[in-house]
C-alpha positions as CSV (number, residue, x, y, z in Angstrom):
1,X,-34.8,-37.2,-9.3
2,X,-34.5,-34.0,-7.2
3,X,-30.8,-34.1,-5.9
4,X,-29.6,-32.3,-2.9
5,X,-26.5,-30.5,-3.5
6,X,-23.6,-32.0,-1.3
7,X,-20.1,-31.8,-1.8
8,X,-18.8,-35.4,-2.8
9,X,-22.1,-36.7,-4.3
10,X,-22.9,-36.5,-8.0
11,X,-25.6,-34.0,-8.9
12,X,-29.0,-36.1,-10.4
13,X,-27.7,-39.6,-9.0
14,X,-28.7,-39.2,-5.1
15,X,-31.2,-38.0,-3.5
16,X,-30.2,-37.5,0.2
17,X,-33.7,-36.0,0.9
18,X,-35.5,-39.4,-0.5
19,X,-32.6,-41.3,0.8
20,X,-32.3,-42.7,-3.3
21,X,-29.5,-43.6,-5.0
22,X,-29.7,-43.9,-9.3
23,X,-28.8,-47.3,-10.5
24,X,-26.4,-45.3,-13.0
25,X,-23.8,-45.7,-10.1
26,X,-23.3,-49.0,-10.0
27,X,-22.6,-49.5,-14.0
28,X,-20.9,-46.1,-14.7
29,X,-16.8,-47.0,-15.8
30,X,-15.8,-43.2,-14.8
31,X,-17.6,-43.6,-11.4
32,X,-16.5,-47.1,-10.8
33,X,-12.5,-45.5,-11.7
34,X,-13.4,-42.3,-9.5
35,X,-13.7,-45.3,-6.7
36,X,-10.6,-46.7,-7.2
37,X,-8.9,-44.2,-7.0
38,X,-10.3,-42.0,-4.3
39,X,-11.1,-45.1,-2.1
40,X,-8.7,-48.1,-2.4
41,X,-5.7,-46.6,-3.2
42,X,-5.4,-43.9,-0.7
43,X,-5.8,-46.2,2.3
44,X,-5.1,-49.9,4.0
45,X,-8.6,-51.7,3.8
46,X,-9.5,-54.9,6.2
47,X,-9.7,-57.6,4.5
48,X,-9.5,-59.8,7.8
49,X,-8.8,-61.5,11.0
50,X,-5.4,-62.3,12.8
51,X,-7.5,-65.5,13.7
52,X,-7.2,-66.1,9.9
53,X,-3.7,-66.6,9.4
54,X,-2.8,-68.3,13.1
55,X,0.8,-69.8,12.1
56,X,3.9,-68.4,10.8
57,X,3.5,-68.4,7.2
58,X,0.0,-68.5,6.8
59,X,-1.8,-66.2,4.2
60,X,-5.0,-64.8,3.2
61,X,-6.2,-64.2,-0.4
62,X,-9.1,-61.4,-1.5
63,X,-10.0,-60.6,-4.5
64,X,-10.7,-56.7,-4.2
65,X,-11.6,-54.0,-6.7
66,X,-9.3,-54.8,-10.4
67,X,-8.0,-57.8,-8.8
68,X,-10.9,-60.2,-9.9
């Protein structure tokens, strides 16, 4: 897999030119903690609508990255 050379993408596991992605991604445990750390906890994520929690006291529950 031919990779172009892009800051923030992982040399040999995209291909921007082919638009492909390796599958290595998606099971890799140092990617997947590269993610959680770069991406969820440096900022606030939606996780829903006001139209969700319409009373005083409502709440809304996600599961969301570790918190399976």
């Amino acid at each position: 897999m031919t990779t172009a050379r892009t800051e923030g993408y992982r040399p040999g596991l995209v291909d921007l030119t082919a638009g492909q992605v390796s599958r290595e991604i998606f099971v890799n445990d140092e990617i997947y903690q590269e993610e959680l750390e770069r991406l969820f906890a440096r900022v606030w994520l939606f996780v829903g609508h006001e139209s969700q929690i319409p009373n005083p006291g409502d709440f809304l529950s996600r599961a969301w990255a570790r918190s399976r």
